[in-house]
DRENNU-801397 format. One line per field, with one value per residue: x, y, z of N, C-alpha, C in turn; residue number from 1; residue in three letters; chain. Coordinates in steps of 0.001 Angstrom, whole numbers, padded with zeros to 6 digits, always signed. Layout:
BEGIN
n_xx = [X_...]
n_yy = [Y_...]
n_zz = [Z_...]
ca_xx = [X_...]
ca_yy = [Y_...]
ca_zz = [Z_...]
c_xx = [X_...]
c_yy = [Y_...]
c_zz = [Z_...]
pos = [NUM_...]
code = [ALA_...]
unit = [A_...]
END
This chain:
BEGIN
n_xx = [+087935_+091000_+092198_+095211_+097759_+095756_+095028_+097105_+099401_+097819_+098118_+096601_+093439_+090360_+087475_+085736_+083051_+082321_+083507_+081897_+079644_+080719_+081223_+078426_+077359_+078640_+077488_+077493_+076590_+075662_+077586_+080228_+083037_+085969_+087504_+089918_+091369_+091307_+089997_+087114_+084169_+082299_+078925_+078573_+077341_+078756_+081770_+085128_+088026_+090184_+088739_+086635_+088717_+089743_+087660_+087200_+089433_+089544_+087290_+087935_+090133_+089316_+087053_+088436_+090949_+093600_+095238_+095349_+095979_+094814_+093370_+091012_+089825_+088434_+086189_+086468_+089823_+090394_+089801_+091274_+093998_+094025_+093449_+095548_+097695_+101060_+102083_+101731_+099112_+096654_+098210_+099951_+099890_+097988_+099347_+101559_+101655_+101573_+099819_+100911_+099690_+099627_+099370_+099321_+101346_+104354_+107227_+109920_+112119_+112519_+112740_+115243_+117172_+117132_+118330_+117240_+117841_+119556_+117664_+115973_+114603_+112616_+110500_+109985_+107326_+106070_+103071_+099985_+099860_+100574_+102375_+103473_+104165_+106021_+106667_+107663_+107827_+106419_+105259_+105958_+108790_+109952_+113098_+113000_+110700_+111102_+113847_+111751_+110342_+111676_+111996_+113140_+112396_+109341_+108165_+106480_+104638_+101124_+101503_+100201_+099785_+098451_+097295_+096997_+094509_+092857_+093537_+091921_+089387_+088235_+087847_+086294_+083861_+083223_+082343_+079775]
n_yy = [+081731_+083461_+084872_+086360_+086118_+087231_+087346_+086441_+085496_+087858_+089853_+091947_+091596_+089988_+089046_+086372_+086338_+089018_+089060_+087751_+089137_+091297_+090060_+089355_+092258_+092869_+091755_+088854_+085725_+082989_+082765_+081924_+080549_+079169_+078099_+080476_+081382_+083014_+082089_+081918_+081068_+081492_+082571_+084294_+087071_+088636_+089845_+088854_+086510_+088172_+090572_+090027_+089723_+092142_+093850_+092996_+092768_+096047_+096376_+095425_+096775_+099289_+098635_+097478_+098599_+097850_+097067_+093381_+090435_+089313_+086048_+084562_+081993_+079346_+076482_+073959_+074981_+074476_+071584_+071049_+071354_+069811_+067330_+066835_+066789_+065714_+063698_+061116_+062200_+060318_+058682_+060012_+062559_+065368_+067649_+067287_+068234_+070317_+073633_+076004_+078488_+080505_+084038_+083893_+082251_+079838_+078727_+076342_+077886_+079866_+078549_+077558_+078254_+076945_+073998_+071078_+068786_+069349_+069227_+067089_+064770_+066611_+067788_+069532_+070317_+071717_+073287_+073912_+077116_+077107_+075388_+072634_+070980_+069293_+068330_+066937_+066698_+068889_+072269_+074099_+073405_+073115_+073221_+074040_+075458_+077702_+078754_+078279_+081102_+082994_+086249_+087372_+084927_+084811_+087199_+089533_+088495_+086859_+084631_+082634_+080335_+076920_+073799_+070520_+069494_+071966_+073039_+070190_+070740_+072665_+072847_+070750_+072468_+074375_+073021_+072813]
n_zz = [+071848_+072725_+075348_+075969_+079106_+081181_+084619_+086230_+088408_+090464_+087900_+085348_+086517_+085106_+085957_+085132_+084887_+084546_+082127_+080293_+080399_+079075_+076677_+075717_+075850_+073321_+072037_+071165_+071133_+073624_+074977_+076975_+079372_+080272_+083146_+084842_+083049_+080848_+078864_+076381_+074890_+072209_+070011_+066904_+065279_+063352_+061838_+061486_+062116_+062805_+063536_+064881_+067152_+067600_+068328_+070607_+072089_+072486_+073764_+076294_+076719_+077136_+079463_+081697_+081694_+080722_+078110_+076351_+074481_+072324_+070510_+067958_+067525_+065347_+066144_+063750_+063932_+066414_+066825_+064986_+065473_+067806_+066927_+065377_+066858_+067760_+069473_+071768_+072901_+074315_+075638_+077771_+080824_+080916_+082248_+080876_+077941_+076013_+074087_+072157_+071401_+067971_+066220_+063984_+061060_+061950_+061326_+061003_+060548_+062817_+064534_+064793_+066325_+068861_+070306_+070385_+071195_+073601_+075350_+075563_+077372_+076380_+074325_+070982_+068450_+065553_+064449_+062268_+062462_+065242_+068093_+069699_+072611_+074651_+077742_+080278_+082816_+083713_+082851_+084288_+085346_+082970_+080956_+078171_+077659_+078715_+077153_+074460_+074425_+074628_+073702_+070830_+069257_+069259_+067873_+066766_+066241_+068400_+071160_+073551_+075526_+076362_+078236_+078091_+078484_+078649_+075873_+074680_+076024_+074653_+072295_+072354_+073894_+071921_+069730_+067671]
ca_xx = [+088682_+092123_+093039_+096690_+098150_+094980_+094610_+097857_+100326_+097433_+097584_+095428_+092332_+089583_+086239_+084792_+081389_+082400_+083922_+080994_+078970_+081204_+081233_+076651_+077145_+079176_+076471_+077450_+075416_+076479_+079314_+080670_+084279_+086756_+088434_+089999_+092781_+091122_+089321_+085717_+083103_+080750_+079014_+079310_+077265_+079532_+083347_+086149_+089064_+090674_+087867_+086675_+089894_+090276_+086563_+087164_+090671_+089190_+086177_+088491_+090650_+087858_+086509_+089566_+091705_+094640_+095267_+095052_+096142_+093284_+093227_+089764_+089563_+086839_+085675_+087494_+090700_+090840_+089746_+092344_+095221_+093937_+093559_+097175_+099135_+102196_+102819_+100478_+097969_+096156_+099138_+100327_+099142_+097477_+100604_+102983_+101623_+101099_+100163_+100938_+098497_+100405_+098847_+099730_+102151_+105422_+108594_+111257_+113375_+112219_+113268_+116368_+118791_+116985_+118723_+116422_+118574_+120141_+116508_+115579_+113390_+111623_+110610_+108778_+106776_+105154_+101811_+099254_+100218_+100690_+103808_+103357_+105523_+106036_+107449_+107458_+108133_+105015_+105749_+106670_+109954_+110458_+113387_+113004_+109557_+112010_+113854_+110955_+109380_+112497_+111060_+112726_+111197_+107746_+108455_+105529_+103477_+100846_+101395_+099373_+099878_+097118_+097651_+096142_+093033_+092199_+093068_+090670_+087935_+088229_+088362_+084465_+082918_+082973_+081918_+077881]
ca_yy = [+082944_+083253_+085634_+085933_+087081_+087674_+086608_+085680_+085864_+089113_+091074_+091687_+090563_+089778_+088396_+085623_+087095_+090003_+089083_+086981_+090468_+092246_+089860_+089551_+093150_+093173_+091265_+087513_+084482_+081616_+082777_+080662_+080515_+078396_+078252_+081687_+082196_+083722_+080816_+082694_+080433_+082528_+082763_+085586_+086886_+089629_+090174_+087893_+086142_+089282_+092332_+089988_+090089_+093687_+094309_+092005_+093987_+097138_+096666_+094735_+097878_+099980_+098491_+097150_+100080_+097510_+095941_+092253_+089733_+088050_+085320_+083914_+080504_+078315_+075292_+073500_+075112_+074509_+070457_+070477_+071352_+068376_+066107_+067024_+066444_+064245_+063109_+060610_+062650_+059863_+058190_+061315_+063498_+066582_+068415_+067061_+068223_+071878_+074169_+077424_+079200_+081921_+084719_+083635_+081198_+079770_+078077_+075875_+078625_+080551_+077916_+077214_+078039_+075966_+072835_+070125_+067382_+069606_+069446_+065606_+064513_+067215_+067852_+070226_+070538_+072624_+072626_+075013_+078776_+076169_+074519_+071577_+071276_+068024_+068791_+065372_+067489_+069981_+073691_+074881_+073217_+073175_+074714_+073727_+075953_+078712_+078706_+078949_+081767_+083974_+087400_+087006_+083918_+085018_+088659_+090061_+087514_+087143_+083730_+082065_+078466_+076026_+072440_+069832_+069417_+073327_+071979_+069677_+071109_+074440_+071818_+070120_+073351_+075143_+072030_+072836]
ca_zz = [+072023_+074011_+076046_+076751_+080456_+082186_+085879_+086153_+089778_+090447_+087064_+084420_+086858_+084497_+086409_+084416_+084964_+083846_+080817_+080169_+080102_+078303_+075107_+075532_+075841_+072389_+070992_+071155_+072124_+073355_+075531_+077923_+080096_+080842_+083561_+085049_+082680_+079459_+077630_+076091_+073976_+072298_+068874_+067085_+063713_+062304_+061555_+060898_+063355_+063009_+063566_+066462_+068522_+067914_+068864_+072062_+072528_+072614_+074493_+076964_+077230_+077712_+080432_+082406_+081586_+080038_+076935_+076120_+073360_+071841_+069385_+067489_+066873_+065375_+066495_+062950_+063785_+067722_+067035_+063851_+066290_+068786_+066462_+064752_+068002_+066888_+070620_+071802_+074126_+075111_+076759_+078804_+081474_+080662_+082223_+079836_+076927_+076158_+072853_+071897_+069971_+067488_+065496_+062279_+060694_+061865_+060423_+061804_+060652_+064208_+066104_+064225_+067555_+069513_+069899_+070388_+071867_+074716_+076187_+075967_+076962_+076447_+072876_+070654_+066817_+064882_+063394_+061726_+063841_+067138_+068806_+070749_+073411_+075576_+078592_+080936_+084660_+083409_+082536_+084934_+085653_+081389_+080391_+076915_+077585_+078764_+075515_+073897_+075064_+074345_+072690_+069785_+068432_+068224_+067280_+065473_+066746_+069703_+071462_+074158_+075709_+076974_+078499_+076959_+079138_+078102_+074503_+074000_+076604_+074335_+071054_+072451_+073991_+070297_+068833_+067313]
c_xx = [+089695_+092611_+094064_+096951_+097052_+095230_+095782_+098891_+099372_+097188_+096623_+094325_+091151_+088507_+085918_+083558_+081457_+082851_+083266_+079975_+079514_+080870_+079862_+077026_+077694_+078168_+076450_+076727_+076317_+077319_+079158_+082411_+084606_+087506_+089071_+091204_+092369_+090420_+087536_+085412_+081863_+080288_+078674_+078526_+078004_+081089_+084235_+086782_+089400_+089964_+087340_+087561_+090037_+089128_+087050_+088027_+090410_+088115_+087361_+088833_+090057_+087482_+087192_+090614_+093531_+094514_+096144_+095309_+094943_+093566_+091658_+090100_+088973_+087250_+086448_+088898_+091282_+090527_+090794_+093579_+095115_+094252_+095189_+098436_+099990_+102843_+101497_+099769_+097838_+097133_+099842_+099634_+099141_+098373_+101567_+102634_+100716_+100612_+099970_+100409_+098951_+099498_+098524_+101069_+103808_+106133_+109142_+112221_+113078_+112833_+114776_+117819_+118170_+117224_+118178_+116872_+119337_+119101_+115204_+115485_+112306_+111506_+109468_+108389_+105896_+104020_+101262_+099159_+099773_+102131_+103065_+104379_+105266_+107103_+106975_+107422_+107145_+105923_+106445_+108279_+110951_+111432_+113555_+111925_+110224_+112833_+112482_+110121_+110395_+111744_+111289_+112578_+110173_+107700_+107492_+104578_+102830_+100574_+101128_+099470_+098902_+097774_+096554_+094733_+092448_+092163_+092092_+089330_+087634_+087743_+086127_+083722_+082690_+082512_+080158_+077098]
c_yy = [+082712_+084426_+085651_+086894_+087607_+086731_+085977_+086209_+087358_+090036_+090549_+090920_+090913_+089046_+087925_+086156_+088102_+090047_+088355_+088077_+090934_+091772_+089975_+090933_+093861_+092977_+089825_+086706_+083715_+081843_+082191_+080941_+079409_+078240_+079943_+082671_+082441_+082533_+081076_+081626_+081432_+082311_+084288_+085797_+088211_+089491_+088883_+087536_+087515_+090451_+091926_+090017_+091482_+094088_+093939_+093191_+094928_+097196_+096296_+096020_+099320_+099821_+097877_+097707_+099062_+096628_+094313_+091295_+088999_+087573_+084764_+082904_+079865_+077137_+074032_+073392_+073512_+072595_+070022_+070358_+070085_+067391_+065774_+066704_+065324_+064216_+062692_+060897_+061706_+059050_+059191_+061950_+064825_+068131_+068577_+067809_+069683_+072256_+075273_+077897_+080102_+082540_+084410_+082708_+080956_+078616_+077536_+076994_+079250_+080077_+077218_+077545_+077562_+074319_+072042_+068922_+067806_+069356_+068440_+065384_+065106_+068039_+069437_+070071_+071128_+072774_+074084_+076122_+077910_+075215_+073735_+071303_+069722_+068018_+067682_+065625_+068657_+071220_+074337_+074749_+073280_+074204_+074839_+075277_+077534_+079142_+079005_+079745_+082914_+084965_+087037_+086042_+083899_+086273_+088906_+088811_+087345_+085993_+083291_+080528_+077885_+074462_+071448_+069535_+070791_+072600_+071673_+069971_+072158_+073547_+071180_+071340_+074471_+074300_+071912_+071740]
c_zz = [+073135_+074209_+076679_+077983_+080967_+083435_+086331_+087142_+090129_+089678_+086237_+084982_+086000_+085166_+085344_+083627_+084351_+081853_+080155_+079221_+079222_+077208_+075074_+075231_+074236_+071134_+070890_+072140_+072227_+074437_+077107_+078540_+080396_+081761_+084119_+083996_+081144_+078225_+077455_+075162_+073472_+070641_+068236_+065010_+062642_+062525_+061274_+062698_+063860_+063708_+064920_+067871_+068335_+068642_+070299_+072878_+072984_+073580_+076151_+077952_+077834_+079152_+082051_+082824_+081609_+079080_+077218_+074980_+073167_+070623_+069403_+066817_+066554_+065616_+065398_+063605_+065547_+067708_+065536_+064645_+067557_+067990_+065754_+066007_+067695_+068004_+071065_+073549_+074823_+076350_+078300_+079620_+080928_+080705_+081589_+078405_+076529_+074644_+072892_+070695_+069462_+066624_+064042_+062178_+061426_+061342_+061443_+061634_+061873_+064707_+065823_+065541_+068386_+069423_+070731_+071611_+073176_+075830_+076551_+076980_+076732_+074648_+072027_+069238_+066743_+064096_+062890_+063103_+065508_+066915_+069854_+071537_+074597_+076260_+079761_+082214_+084446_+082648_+083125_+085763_+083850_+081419_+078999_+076416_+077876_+077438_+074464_+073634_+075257_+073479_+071384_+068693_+068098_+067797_+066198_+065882_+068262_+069957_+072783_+074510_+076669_+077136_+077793_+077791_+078614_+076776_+073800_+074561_+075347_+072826_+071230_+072849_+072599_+069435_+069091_+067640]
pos = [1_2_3_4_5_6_7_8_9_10_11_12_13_14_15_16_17_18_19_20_21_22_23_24_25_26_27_28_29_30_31_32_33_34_35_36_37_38_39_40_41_42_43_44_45_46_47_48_49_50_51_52_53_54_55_56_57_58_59_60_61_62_63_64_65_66_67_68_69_70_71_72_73_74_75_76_77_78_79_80_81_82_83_84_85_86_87_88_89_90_91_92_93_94_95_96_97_98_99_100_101_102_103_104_105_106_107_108_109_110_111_112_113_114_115_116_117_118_119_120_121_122_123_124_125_126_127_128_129_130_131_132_133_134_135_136_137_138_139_140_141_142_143_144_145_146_147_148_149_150_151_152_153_154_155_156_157_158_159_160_161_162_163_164_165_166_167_168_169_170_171_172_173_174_175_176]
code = [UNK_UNK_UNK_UNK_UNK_UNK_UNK_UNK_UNK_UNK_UNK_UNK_UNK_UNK_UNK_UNK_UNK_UNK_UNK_UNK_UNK_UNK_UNK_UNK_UNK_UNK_UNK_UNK_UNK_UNK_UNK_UNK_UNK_UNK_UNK_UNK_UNK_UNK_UNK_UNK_UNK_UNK_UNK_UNK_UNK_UNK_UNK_UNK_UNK_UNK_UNK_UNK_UNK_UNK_UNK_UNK_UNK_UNK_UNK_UNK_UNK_UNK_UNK_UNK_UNK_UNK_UNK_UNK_UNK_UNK_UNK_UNK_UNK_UNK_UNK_UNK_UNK_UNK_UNK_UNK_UNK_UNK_UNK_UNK_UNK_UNK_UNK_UNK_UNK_UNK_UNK_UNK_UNK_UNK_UNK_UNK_UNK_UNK_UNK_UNK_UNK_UNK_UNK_UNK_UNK_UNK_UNK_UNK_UNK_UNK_UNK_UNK_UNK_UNK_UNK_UNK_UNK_UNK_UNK_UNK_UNK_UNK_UNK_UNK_UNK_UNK_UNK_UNK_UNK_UNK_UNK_UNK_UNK_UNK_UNK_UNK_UNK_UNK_UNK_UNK_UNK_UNK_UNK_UNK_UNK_UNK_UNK_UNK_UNK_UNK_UNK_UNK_UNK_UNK_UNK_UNK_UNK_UNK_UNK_UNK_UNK_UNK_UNK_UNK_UNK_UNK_UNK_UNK_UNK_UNK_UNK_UNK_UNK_UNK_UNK_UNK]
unit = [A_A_A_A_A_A_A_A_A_A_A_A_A_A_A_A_A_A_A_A_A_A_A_A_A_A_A_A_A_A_A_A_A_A_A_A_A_A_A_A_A_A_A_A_A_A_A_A_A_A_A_A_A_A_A_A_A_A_A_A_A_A_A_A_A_A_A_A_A_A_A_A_A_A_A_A_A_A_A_A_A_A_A_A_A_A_A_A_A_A_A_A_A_A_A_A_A_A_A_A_A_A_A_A_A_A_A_A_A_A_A_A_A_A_A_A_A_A_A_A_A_A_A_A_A_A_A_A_A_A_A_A_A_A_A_A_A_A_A_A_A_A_A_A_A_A_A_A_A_A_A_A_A_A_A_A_A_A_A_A_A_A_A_A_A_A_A_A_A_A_A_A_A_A_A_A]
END
């Protein structure tokens, strides 16, 4: 599970612990955290991707008193998007190499005014509802990562980015 914009420069503070409780308290076993910035492990025996991020959503908002993007990912998906990276992880640092988790499907047509070559060496591709983004000075100097992160490119979509150490930690702790 990913929670987007919690804990982040002071807002949206989300306690771990707490959000630990909240999902047991929903009903799931298993659950586990990553890290402070929205990364939940849990298993889970009713609803879909969908009915569980709204459940999550809602309880979230409930008990925090603001809403939250949540995506559900299984354990398949979240080690299909590792293993699919078409920039070679193992050579890179963990900083260089980001992915953005989207709601549902995207196209090159999205990214069709982003021109690619103004922002060499810093590159990006597209895989199953994720962008990979290889950014060689991290994120936070990216402005390729700026560009992409214009509203409307994901419009109608709720997108979320993880470095590649989250990635693949998030990729083995869902793995049965």
């Amino acid at each position: 599970m990913l929670l987007r914009g919690i804990n982040v420069g002071g807002h949206k503070k989300v306690p771990m612990a707490e959000l630990r409780t909240l999902l047991e308290g929903l009903g799931h076993g298993g659950v586990r955290t990553y890290l402070q910035s929205g990364n939940a492990v849990l298993t889970a025996d009713h609803g879909d991707d969908e009915s569980l991020a709204a459940e999550v959503r809602a309880a979230i908002e409930g008990r925090f008193g603001f809403a939250v993007d949540v995506l559900v990912r299984d354990h398949a998906y979240l080690k299909a998007v590792a293993d699919a990276c078409p920039f070679p992880a193992v050579d890179l640092e963990a900083k260089q190499l980001h992915v953005t988790y989207f709601s549902g499907p995207v196209d090159a047509a999205r990214f069709v005014s982003v021109e690619q070559r103004a922002f060499l060496p810093e590159e990006f591709r597209l895989g199953d509802r994720a962008l990979y983004l290889y950014a060689p000075d991290g994120l936070g100097r990216s402005k390729l990562a700026e560009q992409l992160a214009r509203p409307g490119l994901t419009k109608g979509l709720i997108a979320t980015t993880r470095n590649w150490n989250t990635v693949t930690r998030l990729a083995e702790m869902t793995r049965v």
